[in-house]
mmCIF file of the C-alpha atoms, coordinates in Angstrom:
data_MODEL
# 
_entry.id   MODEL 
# 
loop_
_atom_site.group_PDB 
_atom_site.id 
_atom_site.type_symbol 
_atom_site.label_atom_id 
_atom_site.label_alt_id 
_atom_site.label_comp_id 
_atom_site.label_asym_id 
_atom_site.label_entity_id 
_atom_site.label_seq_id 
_atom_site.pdbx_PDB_ins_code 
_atom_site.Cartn_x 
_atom_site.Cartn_y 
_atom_site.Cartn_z 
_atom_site.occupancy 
_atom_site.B_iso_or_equiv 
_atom_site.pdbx_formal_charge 
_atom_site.auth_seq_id 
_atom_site.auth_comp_id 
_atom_site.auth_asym_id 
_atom_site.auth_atom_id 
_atom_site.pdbx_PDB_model_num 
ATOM 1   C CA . UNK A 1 1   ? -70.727 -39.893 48.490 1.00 0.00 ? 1   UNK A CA 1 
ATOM 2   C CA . UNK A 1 2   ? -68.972 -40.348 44.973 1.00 0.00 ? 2   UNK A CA 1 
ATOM 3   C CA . UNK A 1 3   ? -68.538 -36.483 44.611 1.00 0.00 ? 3   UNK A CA 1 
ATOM 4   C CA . UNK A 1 4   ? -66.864 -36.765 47.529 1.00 0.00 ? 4   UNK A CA 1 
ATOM 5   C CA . UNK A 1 5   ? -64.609 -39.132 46.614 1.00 0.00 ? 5   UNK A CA 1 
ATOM 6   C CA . UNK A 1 6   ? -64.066 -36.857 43.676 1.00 0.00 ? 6   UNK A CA 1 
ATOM 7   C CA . UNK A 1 7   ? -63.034 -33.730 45.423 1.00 0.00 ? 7   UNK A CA 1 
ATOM 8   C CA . UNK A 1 8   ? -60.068 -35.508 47.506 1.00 0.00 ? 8   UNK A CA 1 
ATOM 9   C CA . UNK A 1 9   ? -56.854 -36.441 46.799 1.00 0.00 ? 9   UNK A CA 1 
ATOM 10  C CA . UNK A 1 10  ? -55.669 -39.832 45.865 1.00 0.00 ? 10  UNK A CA 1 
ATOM 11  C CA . UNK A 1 11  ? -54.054 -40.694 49.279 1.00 0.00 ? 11  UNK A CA 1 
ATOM 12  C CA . UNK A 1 12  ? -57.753 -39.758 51.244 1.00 0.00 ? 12  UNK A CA 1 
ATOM 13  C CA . UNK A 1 13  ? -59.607 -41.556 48.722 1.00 0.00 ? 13  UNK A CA 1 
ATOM 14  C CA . UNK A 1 14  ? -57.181 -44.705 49.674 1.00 0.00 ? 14  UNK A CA 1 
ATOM 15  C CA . UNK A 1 15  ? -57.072 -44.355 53.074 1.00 0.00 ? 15  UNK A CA 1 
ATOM 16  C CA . UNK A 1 16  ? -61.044 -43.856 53.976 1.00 0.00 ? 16  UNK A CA 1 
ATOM 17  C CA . UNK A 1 17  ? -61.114 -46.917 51.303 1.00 0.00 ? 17  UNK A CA 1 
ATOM 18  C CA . UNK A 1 18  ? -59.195 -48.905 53.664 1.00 0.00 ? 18  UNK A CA 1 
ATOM 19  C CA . UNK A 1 19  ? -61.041 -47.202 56.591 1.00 0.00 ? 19  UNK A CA 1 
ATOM 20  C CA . UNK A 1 20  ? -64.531 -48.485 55.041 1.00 0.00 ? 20  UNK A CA 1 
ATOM 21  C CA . UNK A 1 21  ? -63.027 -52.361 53.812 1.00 0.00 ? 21  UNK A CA 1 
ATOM 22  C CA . UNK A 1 22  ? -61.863 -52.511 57.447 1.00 0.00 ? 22  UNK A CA 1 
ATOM 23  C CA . UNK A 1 23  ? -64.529 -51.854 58.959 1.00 0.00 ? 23  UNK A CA 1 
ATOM 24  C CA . UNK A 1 24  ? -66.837 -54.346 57.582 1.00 0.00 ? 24  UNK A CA 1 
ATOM 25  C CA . UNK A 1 25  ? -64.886 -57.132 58.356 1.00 0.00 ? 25  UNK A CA 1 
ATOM 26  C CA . UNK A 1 26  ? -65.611 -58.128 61.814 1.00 0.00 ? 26  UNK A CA 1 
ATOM 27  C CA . UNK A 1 27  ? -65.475 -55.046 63.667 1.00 0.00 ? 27  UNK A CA 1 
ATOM 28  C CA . UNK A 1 28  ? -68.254 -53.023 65.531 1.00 0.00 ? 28  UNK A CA 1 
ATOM 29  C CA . UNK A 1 29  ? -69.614 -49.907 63.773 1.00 0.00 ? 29  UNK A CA 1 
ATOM 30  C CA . UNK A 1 30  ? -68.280 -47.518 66.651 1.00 0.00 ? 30  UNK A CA 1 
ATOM 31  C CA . UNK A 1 31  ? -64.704 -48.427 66.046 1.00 0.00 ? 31  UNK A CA 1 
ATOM 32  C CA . UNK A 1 32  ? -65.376 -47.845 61.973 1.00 0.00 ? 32  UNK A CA 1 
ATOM 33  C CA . UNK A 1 33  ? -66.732 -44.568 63.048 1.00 0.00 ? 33  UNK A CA 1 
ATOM 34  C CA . UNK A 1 34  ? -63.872 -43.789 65.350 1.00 0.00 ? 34  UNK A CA 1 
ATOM 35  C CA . UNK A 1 35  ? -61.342 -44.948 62.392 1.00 0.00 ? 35  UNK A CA 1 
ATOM 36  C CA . UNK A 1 36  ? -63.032 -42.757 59.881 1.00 0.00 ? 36  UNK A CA 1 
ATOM 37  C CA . UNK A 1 37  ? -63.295 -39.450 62.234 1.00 0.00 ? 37  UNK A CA 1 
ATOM 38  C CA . UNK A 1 38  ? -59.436 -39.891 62.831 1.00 0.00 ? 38  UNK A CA 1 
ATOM 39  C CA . UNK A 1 39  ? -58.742 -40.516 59.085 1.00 0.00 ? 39  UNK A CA 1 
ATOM 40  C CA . UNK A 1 40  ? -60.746 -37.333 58.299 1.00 0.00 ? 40  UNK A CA 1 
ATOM 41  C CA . UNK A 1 41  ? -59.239 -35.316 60.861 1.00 0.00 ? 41  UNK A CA 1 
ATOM 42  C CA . UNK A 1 42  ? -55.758 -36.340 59.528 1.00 0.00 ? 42  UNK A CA 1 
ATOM 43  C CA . UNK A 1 43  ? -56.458 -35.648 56.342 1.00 0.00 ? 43  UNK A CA 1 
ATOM 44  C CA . UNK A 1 44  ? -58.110 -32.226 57.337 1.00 0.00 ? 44  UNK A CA 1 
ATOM 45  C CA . UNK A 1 45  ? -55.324 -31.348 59.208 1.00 0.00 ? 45  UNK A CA 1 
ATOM 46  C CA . UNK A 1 46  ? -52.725 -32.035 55.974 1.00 0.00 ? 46  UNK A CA 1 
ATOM 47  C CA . UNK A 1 47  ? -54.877 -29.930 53.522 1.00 0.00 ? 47  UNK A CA 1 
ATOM 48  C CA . UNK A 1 48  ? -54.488 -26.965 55.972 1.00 0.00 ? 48  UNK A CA 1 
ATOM 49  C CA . UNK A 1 49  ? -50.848 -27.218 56.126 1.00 0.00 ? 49  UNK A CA 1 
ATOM 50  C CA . UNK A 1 50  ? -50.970 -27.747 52.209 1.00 0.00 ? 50  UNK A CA 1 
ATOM 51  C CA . UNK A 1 51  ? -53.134 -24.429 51.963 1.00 0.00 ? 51  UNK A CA 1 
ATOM 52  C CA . UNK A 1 52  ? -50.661 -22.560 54.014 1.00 0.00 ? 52  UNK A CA 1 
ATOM 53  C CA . UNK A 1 53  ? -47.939 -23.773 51.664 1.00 0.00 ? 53  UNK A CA 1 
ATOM 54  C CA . UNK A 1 54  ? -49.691 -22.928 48.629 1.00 0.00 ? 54  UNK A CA 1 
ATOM 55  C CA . UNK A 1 55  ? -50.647 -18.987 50.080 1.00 0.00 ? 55  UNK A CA 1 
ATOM 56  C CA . UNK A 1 56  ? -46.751 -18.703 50.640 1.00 0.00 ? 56  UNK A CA 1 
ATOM 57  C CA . UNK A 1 57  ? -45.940 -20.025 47.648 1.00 0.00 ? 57  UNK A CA 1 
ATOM 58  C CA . UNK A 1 58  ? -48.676 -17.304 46.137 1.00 0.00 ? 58  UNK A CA 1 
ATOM 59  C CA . UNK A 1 59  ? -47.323 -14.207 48.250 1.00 0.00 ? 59  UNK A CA 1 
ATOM 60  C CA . UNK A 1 60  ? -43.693 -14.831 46.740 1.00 0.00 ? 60  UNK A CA 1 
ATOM 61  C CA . UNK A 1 61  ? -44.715 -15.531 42.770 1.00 0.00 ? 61  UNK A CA 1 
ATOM 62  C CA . UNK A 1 62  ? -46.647 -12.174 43.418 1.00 0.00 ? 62  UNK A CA 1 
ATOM 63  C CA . UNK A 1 63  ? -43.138 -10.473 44.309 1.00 0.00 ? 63  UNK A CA 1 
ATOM 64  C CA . UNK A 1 64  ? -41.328 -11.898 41.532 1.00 0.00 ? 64  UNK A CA 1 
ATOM 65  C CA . UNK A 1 65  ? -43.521 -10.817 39.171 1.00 0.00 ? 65  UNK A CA 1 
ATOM 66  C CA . UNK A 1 66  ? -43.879 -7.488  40.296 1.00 0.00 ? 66  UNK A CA 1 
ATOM 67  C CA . UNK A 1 67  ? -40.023 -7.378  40.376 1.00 0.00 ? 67  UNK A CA 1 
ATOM 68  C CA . UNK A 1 68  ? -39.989 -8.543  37.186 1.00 0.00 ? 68  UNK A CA 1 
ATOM 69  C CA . UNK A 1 69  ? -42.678 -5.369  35.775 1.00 0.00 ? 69  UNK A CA 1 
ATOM 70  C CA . UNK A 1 70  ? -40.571 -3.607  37.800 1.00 0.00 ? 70  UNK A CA 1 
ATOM 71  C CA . UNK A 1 71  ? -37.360 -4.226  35.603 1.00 0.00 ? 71  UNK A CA 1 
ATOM 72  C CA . UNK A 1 72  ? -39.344 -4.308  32.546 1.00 0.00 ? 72  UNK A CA 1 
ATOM 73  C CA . UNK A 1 73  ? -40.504 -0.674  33.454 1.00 0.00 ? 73  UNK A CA 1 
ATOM 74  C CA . UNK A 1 74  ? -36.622 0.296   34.525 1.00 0.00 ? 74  UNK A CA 1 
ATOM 75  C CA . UNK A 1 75  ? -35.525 -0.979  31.004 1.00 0.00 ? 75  UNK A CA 1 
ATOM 76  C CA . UNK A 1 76  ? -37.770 0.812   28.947 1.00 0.00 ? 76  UNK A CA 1 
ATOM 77  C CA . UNK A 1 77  ? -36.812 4.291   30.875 1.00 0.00 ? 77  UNK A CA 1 
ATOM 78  C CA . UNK A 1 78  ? -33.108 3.676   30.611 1.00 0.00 ? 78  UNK A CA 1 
ATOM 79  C CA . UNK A 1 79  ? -32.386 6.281   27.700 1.00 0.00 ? 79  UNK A CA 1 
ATOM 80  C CA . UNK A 1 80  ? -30.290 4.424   24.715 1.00 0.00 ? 80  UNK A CA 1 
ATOM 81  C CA . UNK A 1 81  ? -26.922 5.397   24.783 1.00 0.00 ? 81  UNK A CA 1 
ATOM 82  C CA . UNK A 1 82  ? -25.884 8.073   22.360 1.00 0.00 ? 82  UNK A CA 1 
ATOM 83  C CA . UNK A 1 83  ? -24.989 6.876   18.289 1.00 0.00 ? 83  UNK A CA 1 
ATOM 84  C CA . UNK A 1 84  ? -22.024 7.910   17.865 1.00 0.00 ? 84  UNK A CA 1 
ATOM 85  C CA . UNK A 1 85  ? -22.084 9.732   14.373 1.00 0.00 ? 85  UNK A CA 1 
ATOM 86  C CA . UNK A 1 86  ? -18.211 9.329   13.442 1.00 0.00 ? 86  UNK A CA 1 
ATOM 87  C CA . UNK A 1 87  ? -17.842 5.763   13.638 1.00 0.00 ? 87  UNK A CA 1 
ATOM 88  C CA . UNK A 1 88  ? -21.688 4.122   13.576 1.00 0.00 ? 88  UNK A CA 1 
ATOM 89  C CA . UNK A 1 89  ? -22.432 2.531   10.434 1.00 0.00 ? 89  UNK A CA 1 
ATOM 90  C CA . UNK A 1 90  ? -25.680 2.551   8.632  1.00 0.00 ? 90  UNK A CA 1 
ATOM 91  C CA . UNK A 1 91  ? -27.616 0.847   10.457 1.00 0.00 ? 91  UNK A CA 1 
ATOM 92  C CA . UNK A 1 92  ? -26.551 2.150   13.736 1.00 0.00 ? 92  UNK A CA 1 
ATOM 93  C CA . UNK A 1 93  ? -27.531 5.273   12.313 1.00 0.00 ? 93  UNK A CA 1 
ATOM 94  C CA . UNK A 1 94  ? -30.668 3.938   11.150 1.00 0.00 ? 94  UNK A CA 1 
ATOM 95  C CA . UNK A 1 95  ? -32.085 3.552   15.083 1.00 0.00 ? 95  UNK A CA 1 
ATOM 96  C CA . UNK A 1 96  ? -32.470 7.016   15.028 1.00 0.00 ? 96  UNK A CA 1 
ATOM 97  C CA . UNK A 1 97  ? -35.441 8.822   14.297 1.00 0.00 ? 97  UNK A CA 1 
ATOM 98  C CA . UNK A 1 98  ? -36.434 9.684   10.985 1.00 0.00 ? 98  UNK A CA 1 
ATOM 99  C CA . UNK A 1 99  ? -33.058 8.555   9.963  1.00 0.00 ? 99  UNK A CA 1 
ATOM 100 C CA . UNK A 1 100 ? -33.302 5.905   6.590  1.00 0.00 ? 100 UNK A CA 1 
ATOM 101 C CA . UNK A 1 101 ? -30.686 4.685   4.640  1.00 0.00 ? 101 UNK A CA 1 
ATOM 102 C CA . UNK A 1 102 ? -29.858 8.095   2.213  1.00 0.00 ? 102 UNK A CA 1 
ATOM 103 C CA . UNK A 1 103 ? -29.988 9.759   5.354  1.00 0.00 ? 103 UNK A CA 1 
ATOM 104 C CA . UNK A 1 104 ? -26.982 7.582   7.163  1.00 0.00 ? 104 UNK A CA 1 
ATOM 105 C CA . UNK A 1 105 ? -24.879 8.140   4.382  1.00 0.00 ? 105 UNK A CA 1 
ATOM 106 C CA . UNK A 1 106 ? -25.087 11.311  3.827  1.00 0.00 ? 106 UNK A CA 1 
ATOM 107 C CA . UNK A 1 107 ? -23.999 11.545  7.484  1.00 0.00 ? 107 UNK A CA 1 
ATOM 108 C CA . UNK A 1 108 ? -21.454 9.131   6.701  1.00 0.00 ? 108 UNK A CA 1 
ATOM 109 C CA . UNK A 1 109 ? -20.065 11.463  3.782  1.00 0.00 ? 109 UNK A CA 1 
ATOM 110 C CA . UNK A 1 110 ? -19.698 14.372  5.887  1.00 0.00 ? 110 UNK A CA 1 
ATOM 111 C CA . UNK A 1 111 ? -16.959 12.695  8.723  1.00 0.00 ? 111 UNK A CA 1 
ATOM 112 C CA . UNK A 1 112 ? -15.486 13.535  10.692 1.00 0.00 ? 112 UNK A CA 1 
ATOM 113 C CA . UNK A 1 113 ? -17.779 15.762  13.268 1.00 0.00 ? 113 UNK A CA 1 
ATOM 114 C CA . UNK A 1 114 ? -16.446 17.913  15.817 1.00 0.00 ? 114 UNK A CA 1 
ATOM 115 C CA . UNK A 1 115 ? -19.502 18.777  17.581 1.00 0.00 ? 115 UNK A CA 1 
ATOM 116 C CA . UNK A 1 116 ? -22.737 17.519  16.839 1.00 0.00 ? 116 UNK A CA 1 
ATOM 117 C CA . UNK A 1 117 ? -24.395 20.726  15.531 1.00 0.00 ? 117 UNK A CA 1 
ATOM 118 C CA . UNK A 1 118 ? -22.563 20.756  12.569 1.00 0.00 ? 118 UNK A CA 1 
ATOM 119 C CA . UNK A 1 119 ? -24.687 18.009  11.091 1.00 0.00 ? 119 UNK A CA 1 
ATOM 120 C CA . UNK A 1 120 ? -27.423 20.734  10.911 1.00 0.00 ? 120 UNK A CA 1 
ATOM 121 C CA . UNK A 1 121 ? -24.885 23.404  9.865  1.00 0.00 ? 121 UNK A CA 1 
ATOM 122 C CA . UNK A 1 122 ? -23.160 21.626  7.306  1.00 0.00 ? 122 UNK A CA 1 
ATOM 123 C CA . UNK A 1 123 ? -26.761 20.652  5.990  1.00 0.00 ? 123 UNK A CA 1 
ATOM 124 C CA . UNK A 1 124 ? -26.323 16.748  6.189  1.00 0.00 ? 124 UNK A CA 1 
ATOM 125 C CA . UNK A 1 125 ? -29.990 16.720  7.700  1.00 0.00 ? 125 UNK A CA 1 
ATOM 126 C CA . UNK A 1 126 ? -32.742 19.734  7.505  1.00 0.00 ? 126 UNK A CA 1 
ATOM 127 C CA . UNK A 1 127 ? -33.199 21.545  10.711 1.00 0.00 ? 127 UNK A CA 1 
ATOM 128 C CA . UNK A 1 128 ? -36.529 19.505  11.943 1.00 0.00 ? 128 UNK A CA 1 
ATOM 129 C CA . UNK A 1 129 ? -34.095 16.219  11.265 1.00 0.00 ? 129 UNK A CA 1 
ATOM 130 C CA . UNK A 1 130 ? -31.483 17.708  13.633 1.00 0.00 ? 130 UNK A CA 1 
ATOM 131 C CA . UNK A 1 131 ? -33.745 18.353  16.522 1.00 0.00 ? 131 UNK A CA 1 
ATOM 132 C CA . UNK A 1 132 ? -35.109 15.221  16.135 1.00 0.00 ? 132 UNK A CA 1 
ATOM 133 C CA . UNK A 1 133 ? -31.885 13.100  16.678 1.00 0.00 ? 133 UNK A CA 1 
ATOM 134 C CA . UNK A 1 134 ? -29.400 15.626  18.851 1.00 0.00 ? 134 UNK A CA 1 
ATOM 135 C CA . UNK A 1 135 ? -30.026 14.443  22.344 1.00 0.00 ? 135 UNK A CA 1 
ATOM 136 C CA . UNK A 1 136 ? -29.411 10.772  20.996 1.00 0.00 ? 136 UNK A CA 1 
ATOM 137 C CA . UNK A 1 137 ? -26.132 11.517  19.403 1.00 0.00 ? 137 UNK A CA 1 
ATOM 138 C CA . UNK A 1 138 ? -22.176 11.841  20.563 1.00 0.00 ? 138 UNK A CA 1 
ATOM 139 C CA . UNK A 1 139 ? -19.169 12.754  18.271 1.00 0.00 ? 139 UNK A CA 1 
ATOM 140 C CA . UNK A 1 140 ? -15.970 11.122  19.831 1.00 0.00 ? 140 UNK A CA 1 
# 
């Protein structure tokens, strides 16, 4: 009987308690019986509607947190906007591949751009640097 007791809630555990303390005290063994088979049943009955709860309550964490991979997945597909080489400063230029400090101000040197190919064709970066960073930059 004690693992029993262990396995129910604090409410059952009190109320078969009662059921058992009432029952010894001048009263018949069918009506203790009766008392504990309605006690039980209640308490049956409660744990279903908690378990019903808790599978709803299961069902809509498991949307949330696929909307939330979702969104994670969204952001990290969303291309980064373009740097725009005529007014980023170093660091902004930094983000961009292969691009270190000697690099950003060279690039910064050789303002203002009219297109972006002329970072290759006024030889601010080698050709491999170029094709590395034109579909992530603008001139505006």
């Amino acid at each position: 009987m004690n693992g029993v007791f262990m396995k129910m809630t604090a409410p059952a555990a009190l109320l078969i308690s009662w059921v058992l303390v009432s029952g010894c005290t001048q009263q018949d063994t069918e009506k203790t019986k009766q008392q504990a088979a309605k006690a039980t049943e209640q308490i049956k009955e409660g744990s279903k509607v908690a378990a019903v709860e808790l599978k709803k309550d299961a069902k809509e964490a498991a949307k949330q947190t696929k909307a939330i991979a979702e969104g994670v997945k969204q952001g990290l597909q969303t291309p980064d906007k373009p740097v725009n080489v005529n007014s980023a400063s170093r660091v902004q230029l930094q983000t961009l591949p292969g691009v270190d400090e000697v690099t950003a101000d060279r690039i910064i040197k050789g303002r203002p751009y009219h297109t972006r190919d002329e970072l290759g064709a006024k030889g601010v970066v080698s050709p491999d640097e170029f094709n590395a960073i034109k579909d992530r930059i603008a001139v505006k």
